[in-house]
C-alpha positions as CSV (number, residue, x, y, z in Angstrom):
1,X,-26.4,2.3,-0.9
2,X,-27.6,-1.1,-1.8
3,X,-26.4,-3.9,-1.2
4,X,-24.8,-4.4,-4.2
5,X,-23.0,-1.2,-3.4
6,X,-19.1,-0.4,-2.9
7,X,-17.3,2.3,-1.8
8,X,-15.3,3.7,-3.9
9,X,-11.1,2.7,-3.9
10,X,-8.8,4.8,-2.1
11,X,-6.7,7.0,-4.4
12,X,-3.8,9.1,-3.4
13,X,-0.6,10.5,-5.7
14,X,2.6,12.0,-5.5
15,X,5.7,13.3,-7.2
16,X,9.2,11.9,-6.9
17,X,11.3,13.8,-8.9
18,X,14.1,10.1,-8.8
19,X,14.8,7.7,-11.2
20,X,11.6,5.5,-11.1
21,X,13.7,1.7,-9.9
22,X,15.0,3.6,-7.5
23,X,11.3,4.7,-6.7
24,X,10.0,0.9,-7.6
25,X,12.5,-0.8,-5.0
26,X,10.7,0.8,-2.2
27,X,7.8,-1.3,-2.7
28,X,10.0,-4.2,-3.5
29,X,12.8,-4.2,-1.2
30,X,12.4,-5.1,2.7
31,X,15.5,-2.7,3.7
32,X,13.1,0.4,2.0
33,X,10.0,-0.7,3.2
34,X,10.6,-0.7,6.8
35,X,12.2,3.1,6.4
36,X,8.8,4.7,5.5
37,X,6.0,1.7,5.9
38,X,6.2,-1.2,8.5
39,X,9.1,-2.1,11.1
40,X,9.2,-5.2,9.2
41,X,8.6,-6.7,5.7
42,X,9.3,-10.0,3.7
43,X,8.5,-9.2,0.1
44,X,9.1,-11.8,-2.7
45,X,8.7,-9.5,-6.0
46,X,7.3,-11.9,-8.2
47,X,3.1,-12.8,-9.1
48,X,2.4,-15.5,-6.1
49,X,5.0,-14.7,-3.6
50,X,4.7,-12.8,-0.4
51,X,3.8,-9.4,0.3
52,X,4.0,-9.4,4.5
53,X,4.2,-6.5,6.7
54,X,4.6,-6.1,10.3
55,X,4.0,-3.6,12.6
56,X,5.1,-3.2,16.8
57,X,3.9,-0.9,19.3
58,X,0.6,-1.0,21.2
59,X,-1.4,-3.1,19.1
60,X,1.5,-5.2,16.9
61,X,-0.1,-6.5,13.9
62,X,1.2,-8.1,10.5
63,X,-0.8,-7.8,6.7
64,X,0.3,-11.2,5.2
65,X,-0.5,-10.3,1.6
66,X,0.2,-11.7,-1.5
67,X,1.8,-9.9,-5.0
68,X,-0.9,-10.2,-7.2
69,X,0.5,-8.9,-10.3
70,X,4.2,-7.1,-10.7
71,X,5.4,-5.7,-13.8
72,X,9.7,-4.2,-13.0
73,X,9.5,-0.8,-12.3
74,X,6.0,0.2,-13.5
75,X,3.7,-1.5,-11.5
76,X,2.8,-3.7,-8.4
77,X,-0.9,-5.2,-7.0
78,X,-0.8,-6.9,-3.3
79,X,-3.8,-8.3,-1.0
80,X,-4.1,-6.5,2.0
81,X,-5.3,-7.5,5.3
82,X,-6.9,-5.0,8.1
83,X,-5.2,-4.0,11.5
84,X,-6.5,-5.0,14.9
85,X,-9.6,-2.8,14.9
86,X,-10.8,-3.7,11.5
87,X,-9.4,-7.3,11.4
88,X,-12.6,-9.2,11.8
89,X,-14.3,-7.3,8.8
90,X,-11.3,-7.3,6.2
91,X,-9.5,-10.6,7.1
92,X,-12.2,-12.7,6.1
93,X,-14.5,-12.9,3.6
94,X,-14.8,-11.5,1.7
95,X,-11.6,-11.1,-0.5
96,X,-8.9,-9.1,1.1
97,X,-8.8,-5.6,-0.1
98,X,-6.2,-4.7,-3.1
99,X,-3.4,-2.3,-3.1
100,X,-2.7,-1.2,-7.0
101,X,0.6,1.3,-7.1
102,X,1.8,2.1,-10.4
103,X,4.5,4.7,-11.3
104,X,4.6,6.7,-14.3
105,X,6.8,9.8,-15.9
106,X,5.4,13.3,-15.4
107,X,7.8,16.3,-16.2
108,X,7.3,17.0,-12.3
109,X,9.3,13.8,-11.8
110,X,7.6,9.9,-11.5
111,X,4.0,10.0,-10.5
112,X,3.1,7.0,-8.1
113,X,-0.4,6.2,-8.0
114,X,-1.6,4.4,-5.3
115,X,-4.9,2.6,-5.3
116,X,-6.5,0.9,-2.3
117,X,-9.4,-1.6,-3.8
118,X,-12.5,-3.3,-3.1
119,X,-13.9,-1.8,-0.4
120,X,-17.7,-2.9,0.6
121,X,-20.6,-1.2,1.8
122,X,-21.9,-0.5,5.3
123,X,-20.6,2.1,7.9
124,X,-18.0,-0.5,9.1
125,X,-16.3,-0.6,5.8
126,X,-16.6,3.2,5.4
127,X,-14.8,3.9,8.8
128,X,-11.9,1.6,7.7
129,X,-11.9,3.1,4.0
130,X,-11.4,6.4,5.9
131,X,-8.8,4.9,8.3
132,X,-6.9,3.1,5.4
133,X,-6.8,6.4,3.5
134,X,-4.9,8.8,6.3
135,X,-2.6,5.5,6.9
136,X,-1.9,5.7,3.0
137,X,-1.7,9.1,2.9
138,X,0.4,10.0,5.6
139,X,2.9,6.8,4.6
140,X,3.1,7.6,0.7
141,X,4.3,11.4,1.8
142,X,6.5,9.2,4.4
143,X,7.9,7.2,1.1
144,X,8.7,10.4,-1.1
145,X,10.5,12.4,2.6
146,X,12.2,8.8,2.9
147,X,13.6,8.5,-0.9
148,X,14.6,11.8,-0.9
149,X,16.6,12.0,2.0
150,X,18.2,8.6,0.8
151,X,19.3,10.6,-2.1
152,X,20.1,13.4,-1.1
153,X,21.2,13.2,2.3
């Protein structure tokens, strides 16, 4: 890689067969969020407001992101921040990292599409790309089991 160089985003799907605000409202909506992504969240669902997650445990840490773009129901863009082991290299510069989730119909259900951006180059930034994309992995298949047995029972 040159410098130049990025690694490429992080991109993982799934199916929800739901109706898609029900889908949209656990990006959105603190009371969802921390049932499948952080024990705590203050979200304000509009371009400019806050996008903050926090985590407990051994090594408590919070992401204090912002929305970066928002359109109801289809789409959402936050800055993300690092946890403890990769704090130093992606809470700084430069820019924060980008998480893009869009939903869209499929006859399977609603697609969501999530997208974990701007990723730089270096072995550092590849062992957090690779950590970032298990956590996303393993919490988006958290967010379908969670919305489904919210539904369903």
């Amino acid at each position: 890689m040159t410098v130049d160089e990025t690694l490429d985003p992080i991109l993982i799907q799934v199916t929800v067969p739901l109706p898609i605000p029900m889908i949209f409202a656990g990006f959105t909506d603190p009371g969802q969020i921390v049932g499948w992504l952080a024990d705590g969240a203050e979200v304000e669902a509009r371009v400019g407001g806050r996008y903050e997650l926090r985590w407990s445990g051994s090594e408590p840490f919070e992401s204090r992101g912002t929305v970066l773009g928002l359109t109801p129901d289809l789409d959402l863009r936050f800055s993300w921040l690092g946890p403890p082991p990769f704090a130093a290299l992606m809470n700084g510069p430069p820019p924060a990292t980008e998480v893009y989730v869009r939903l869209q119909e499929s006859p399977e259900g609603i697609d969501i599409t999530l997208e974990h951006q701007g990723w730089q180059s270096g072995e550092a930034w590849e062992a957090a790309r690779s950590w970032h994309f298990h956590f996303w992995d393993e919490r988006l298949h958290g967010l379908k089991d969670f919305l489904l047995k919210s539904a369903y029972g």
